[in-house]
N, C-alpha and C positions, 0 to 999 in steps of 0.2 A: 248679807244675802237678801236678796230681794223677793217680796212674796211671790206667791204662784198668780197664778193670769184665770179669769173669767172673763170672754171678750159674747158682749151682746148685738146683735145684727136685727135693726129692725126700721124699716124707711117711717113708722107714727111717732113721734117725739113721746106720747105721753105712754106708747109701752115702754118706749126705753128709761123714761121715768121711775115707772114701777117694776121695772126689773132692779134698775140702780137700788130704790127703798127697800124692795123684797130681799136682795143681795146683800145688803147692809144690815137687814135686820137678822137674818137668818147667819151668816159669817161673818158681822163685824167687820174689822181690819184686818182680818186673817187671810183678806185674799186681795190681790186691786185688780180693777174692773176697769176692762175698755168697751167702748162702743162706737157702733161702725152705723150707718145710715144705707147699705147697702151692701152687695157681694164685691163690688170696685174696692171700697173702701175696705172692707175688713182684709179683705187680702192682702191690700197696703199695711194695716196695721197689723198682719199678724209675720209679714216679710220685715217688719221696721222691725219687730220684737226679737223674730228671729236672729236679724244682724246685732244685735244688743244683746246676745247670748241667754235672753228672756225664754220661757218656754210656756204656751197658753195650755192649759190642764182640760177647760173646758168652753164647747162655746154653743150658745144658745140662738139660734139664727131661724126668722120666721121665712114662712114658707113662700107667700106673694108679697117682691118687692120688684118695681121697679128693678128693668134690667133683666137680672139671671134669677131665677126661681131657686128657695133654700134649697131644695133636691139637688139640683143642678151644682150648686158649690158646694156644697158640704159632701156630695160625691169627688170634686174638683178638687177642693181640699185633702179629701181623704189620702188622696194618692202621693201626698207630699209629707202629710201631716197621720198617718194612721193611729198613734198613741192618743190624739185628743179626741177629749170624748164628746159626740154632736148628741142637742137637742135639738127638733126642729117645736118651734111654736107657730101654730098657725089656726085662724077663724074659720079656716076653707082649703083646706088640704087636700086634692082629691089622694082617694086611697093609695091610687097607682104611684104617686108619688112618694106616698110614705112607703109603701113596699121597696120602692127602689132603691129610696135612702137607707131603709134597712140593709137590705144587700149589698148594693153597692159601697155605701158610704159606714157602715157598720152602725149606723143610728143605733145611741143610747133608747130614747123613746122620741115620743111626738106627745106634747100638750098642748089642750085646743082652748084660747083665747074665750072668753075670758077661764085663766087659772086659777085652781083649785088651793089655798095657800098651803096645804099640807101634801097637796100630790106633788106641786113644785119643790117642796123642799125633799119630800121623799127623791124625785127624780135628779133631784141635782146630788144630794149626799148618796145614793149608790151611784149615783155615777163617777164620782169623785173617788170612790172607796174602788170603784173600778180601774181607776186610773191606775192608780198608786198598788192594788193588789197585781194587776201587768205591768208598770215599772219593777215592784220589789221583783216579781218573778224574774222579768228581763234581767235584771241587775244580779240574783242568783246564779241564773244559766251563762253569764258571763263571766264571773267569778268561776265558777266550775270549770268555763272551756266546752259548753255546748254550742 
């Protein structure tokens, strides 16, 4: 069985750098890690995963890239994808934007560039913990016949 999926969206090479060290240092090989350069691209990788019977648990996507704004897909996402859980990262988020991705897109939270290394990890292990507390439940209520 193949690990679970953490897929990172961010168009500066050197966040995507230190999300990879942070990811690594904080879960080990407990998880593999993809990364996308944009909202085109991750949504190719997360339809490639998809057809490979892969399922991505969480994904971390900043706010201004190039293209479609993190708001904009992680809302876009949501309506395909609602079990995975979004972080958006971003240096300049206007609010309106996180409120939206809140709502609309069910945003986990928003951390703002540069990160905090214990709020990152906080934000990623509950939300992780959130996954997996709406999968078991989902997976109960099915069992049962709700």
């Amino acid at each position: 069985m193949s690990r679970p999926i953490i897929l990172c969206v961010d168009d500066e090479t050197t966040i995507l750098d230190g999300l990879k060290w942070n990811l690594r240092k904080i879960f080990g090989d407990a998880y593999s890690y993809e990364f996308a350069r944009d909202a085109e691209e991750a949504m190719e990788v997360v339809e490639e995963l998809e057809q490979e019977g892969e399922e991505i648990q969480l994904i971390i996507c900043d706010w201004l890239m190039p293209g479609k704004r993190g708001d904009e897909f992680l809302i876009e996402l949501h309506h395909f994808y609602p079990k995975m859980v979004k972080i958006m990262l971003t240096g300049q988020a206007d609010p309106d934007a996180i409120e939206r991705a809140k709502t609309e897109a069910n945003l986990h939270t928003c951390l703002l560039k540069p990160w905090d290394d214990k709020e990152f990890k906080n934000a990623l292990t509950s939300g992780l913990d959130k996954f997996h507390l709406n999968n078991d439940s989902h997976q109960i209520q099915k069992m049962k016949g709700l």
